[in-house]
C-alpha positions in Angstrom: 52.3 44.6 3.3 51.5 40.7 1.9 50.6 38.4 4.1 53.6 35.1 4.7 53.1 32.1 3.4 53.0 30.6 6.9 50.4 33.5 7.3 48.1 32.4 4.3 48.3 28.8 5.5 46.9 29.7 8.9 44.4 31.9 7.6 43.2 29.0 5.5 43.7 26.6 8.0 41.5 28.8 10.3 38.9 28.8 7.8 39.1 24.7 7.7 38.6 24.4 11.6 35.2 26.6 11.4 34.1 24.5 8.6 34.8 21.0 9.7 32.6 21.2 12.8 29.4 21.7 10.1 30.3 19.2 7.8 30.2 16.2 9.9 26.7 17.3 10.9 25.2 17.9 8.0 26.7 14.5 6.7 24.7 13.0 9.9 21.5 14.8 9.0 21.6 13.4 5.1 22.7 10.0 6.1 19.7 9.9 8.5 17.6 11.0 6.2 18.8 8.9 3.1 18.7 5.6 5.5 14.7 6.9 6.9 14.0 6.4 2.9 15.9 3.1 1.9 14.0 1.7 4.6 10.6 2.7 3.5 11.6 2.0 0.0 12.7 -1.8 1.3 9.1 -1.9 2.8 7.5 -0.1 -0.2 9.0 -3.3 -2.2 8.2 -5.9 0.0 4.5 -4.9 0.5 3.3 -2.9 -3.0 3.6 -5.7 -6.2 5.3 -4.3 -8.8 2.7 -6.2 -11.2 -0.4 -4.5 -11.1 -0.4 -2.8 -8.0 -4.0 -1.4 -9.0 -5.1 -5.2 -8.6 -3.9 -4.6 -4.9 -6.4 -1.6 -4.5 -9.3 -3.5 -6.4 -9.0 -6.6 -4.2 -8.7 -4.1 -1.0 -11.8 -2.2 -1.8 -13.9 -5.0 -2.6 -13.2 -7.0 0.8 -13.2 -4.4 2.4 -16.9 -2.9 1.2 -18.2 -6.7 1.8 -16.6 -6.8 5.2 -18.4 -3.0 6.0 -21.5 -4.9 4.6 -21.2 -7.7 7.2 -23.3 -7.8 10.8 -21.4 -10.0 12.5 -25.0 -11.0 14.4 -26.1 -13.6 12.6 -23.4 -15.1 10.4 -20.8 -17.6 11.9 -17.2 -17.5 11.6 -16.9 -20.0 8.8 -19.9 -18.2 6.6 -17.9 -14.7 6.6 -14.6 -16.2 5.7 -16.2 -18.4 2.9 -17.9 -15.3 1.3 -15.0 -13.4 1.5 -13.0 -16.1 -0.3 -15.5 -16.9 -2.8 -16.0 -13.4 -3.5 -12.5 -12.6 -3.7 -12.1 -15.6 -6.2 -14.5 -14.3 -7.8 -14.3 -10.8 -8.4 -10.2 -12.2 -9.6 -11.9 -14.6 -12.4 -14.6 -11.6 -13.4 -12.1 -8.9 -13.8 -9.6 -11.0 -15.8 -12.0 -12.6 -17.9 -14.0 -9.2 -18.1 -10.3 -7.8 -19.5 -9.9 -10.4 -21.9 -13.0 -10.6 -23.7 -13.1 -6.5 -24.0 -10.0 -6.9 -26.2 -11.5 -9.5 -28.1 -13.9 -7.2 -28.6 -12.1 -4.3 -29.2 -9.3 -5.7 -31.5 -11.5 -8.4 -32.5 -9.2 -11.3 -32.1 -9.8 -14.7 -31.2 -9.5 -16.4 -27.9 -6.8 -17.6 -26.6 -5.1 -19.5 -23.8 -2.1 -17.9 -23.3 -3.3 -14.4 -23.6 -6.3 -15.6 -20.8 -3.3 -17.1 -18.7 -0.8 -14.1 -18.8 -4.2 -11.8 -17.8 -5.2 -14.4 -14.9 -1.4 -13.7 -14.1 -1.3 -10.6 -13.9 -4.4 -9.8 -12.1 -3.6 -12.2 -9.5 -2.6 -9.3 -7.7 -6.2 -8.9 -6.4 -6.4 -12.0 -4.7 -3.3 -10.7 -2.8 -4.8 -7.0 -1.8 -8.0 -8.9 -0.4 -6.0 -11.3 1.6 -4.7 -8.6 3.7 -8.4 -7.7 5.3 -9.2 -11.4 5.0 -6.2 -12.2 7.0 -6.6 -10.4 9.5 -10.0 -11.8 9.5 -8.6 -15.2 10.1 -5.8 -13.8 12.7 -8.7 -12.4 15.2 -10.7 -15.8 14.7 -8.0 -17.4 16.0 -7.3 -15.5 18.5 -10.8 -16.1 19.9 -12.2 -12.6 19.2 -15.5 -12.0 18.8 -17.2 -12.4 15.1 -17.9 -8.5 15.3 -14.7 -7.6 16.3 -12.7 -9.2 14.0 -14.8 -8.2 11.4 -14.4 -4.4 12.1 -10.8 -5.2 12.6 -10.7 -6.5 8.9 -12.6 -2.9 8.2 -9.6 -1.2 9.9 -7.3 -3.7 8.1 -8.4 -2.3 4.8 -8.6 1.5 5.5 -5.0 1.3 6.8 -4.2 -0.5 3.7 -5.3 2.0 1.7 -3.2 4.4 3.5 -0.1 2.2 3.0 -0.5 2.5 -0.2 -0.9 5.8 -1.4 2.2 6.2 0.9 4.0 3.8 -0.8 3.0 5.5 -4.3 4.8 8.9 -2.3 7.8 7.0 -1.3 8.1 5.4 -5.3 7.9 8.9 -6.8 9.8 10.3 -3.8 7.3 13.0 -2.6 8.0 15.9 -0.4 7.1 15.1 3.4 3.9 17.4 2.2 3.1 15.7 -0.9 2.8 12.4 1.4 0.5 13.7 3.9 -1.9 14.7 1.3 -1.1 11.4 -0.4 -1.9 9.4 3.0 -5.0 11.8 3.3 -6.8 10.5 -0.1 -5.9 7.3 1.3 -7.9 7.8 4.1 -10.6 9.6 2.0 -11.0 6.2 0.4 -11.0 4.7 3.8 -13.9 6.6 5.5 -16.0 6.0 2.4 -15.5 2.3 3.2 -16.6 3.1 6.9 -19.7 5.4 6.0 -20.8 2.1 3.9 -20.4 0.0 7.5 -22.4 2.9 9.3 -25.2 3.5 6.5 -26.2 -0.2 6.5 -25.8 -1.1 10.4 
């Protein structure tokens, strides 16, 4: 016998009523998970330059190794944070002058200003990956740590850095939750070897 219509409309209002109670959750569940990545994205943004990021790891390593390299015992507060600056500086000069004159060399062109002033430009971005260890350099002197503390603290400054940014490289290619922990492992992979250099010469 077929079904009414006011018996079809309740079966398929029935079948409404058991799916509405799932679809609000799973709504829930993707807008959590949708906002849990906007945010890191936002930070990803505000912390990775989107010029030259590499710059970001070269200045990282660098301070970071010459930090590891660092005593603490006899050198004074003002004597590690003016190597680190002049080193920064001048691994930032080296690299981009180092960059300009291989393509002279390799395209053998002449000099030129704005070519060396667009490469300065862009390689700037080393300066700003060593500030972050040298910063916190600065943070712990002021706080009236001791030399050797804030010096490992610059250390740990640069190995979580590191970290932050082969997450950040996850979150920009938007990795599985997997994918990031191995990503954030190789980070820290980088950061040990940083470490071993601190215990080998201390």
């Amino acid at each position: 016998m077929p079904a009414s219509p006011g018996a079809r409309r309740s079966y398929h209002r029935g079948d409404l009523e058991r799916a509405q109670p799932n679809e609000p959750r799973a709504g829930r569940a993707h807008a959590r998970a949708s906002g849990w990545r906007n945010v890191l994205e936002r930070l990803t943004e505000w912390f990775v330059p989107e010029i030259n990021p590499g710059g970001a790891v070269y200045g990282i390593i660098t301070i970071g190794a010459l930090l590891a390299a660092e005593s603490g015992a006899k050198e004074t507060y003002p004597e590690t944070v003016g190597s680190a600056v002049i080193a920064m500086l001048l691994y930032w000069v080296a690299h981009s002058y180092a960059d300009v004159l291989g393509l002279r060399l390799s395209e053998q062109g002449r000099f030129g200003w704005g070519r060396l002033w667009l490469t300065f430009t862009r390689d700037w971005t080393i300066v700003k990956g060593a500030s972050i260890p040298l910063l916190t350099l600065l943070v712990a002197w002021a706080a009236g740590a001791p030399q050797s503390t804030a010096i490992v603290a610059g250390v740990w400054a640069a190995v979580a850095s590191l970290i932050a940014f082969e997450l950040a490289a996850g979150v920009r290619s938007r990795a599985k939750p997997l994918e990031l922990v191995l990503e954030a492992l190789l980070g820290a992979a980088m950061g040990l070897a940083i470490l071993a250099l601190r215990a080998l010469l201390h």
